[in-house]
N, C-alpha and C positions, 0 to 999 in steps of 0.2 A: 504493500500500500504506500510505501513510502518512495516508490518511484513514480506513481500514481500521482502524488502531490506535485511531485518534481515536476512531471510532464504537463501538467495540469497549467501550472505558475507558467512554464516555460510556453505554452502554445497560445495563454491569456496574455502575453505579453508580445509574443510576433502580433495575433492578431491586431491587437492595440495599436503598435507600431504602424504597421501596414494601415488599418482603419483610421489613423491620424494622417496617414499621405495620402490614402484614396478620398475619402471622406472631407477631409477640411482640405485641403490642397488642390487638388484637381477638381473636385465640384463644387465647392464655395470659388475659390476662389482663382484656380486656371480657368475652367470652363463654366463656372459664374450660370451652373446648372437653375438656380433659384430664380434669373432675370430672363429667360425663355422658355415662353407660352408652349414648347413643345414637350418642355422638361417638367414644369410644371408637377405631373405625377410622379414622374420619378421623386422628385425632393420633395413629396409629400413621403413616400414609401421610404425614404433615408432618414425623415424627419419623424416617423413612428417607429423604425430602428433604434434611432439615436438617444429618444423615449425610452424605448425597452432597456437598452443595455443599462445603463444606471439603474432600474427597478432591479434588471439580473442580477447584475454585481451583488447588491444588498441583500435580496429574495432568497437568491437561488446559490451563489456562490458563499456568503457570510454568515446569513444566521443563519448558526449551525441549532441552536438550543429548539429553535423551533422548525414542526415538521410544516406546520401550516403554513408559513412563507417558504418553507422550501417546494411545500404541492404549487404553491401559486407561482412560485418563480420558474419551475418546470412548467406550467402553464404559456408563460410570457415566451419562453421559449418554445413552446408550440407556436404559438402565436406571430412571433423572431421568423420563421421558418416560413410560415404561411407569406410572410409580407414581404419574404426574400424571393418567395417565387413570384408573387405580383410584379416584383422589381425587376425582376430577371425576365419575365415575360412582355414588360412594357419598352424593357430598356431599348431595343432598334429601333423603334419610335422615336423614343424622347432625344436619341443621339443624331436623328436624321439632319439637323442644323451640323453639325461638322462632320458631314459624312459616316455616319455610322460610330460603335465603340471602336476604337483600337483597337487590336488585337493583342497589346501589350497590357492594355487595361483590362481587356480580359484574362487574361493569366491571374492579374493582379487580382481580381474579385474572386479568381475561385481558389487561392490561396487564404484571403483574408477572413470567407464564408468560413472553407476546411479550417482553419488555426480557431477560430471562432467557434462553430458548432463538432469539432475535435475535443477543442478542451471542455465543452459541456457533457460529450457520450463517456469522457476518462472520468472526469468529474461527478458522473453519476456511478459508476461502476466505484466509488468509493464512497458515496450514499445511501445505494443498495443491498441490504441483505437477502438472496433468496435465500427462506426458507418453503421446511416441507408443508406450511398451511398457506404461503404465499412469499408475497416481498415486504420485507420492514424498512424500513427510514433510520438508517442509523443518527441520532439527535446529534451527535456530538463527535467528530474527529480531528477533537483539537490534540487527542494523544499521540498523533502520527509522528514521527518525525518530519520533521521541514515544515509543518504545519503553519508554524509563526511566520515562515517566509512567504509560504504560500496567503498567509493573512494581512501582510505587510503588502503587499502588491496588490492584492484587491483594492485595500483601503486607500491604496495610492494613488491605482486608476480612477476614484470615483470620482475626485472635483471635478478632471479634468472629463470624465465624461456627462457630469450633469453640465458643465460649460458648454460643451461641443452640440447636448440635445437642445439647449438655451438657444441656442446660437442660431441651431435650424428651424426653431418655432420662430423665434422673431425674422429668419427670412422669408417666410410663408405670406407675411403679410406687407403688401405690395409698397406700405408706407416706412415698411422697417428694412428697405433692400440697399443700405451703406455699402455692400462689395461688389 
């Protein structure tokens, strides 16, 4: 289990990486995805992502003491998954103003999704116990080793990702578009 953290910490943290250059870099502010009517849905579908992740972080990655934020944080992440395929489905569309996605940006997206929804299937598989009457919710795996690390990084990532989800609500609205 204690590589399980490791991997865990390690893949929440590419993703991060990668989702701070694709996310705020390149659609804020390269290709300024929020100020064309073709894009429009796309940075609706980034901006209810960018919402989730901070609920996940907290939900679903941190409190461990309770299983009830953890069912709802697995929830949001159903949910994470749903609006990635809306994304993904709309996206030729919404890129049609510069020709299409890159083909470099696509790389880039199914790496950041994988790092992304990777460290949430590791991450469950050290939440879940099967047993023989079903599956239990382990409450608490603060006894792991790395644990604190892996708790130190979560807590690290949140400002920066309630900023980033702030950031796409207020470009939603046509009066708040500064980039």
């Amino acid at each position: 289990m204690e590589t399980a953290i490791i991997i865990t910490t390690v893949l929440l943290i590419l993703f991060s990486i990668l989702a701070v250059y694709d996310g705020l870099y390149l659609h804020i502010f390269k290709y300024k995805l929020h100020n064309h009517p073709q894009s429009r849905a796309e940075h609706l579908t980034h901006t209810i992502r960018a919402v989730f992740f901070p609920a996940i972080l907290y939900l679903f990655f941190l409190r461990q003491e309770c299983s009830i934020s953890f069912i709802i944080g697995t929830v949001l992440v159903f949910f994470d998954l749903l609006v990635l395929a809306v994304d993904a489905y709309i996206e030729k569309d919404s890129r049609a103003f510069m020709g299409g996605l890159p083909r470099w940006e696509y790389i880039l997206h199914l790496f950041v999704n994988g790092f992304h929804f990777a460290s949430t299937a590791v991450f469950l598989s050290l939440k879940l116990k099967y047993e023989n009457d079903g599956i239990a919710i382990i409450p608490n795996i603060s006894e792991y080793h790395n644990f604190e690390l892996f708790h130190t990084v979560v807590i690290s990532l949140l400002p920066g990702a309630v900023i980033i989800a702030l950031l796409h609500v207020l470009l939603i609205n046509s009066e708040s578009r500064f980039f």
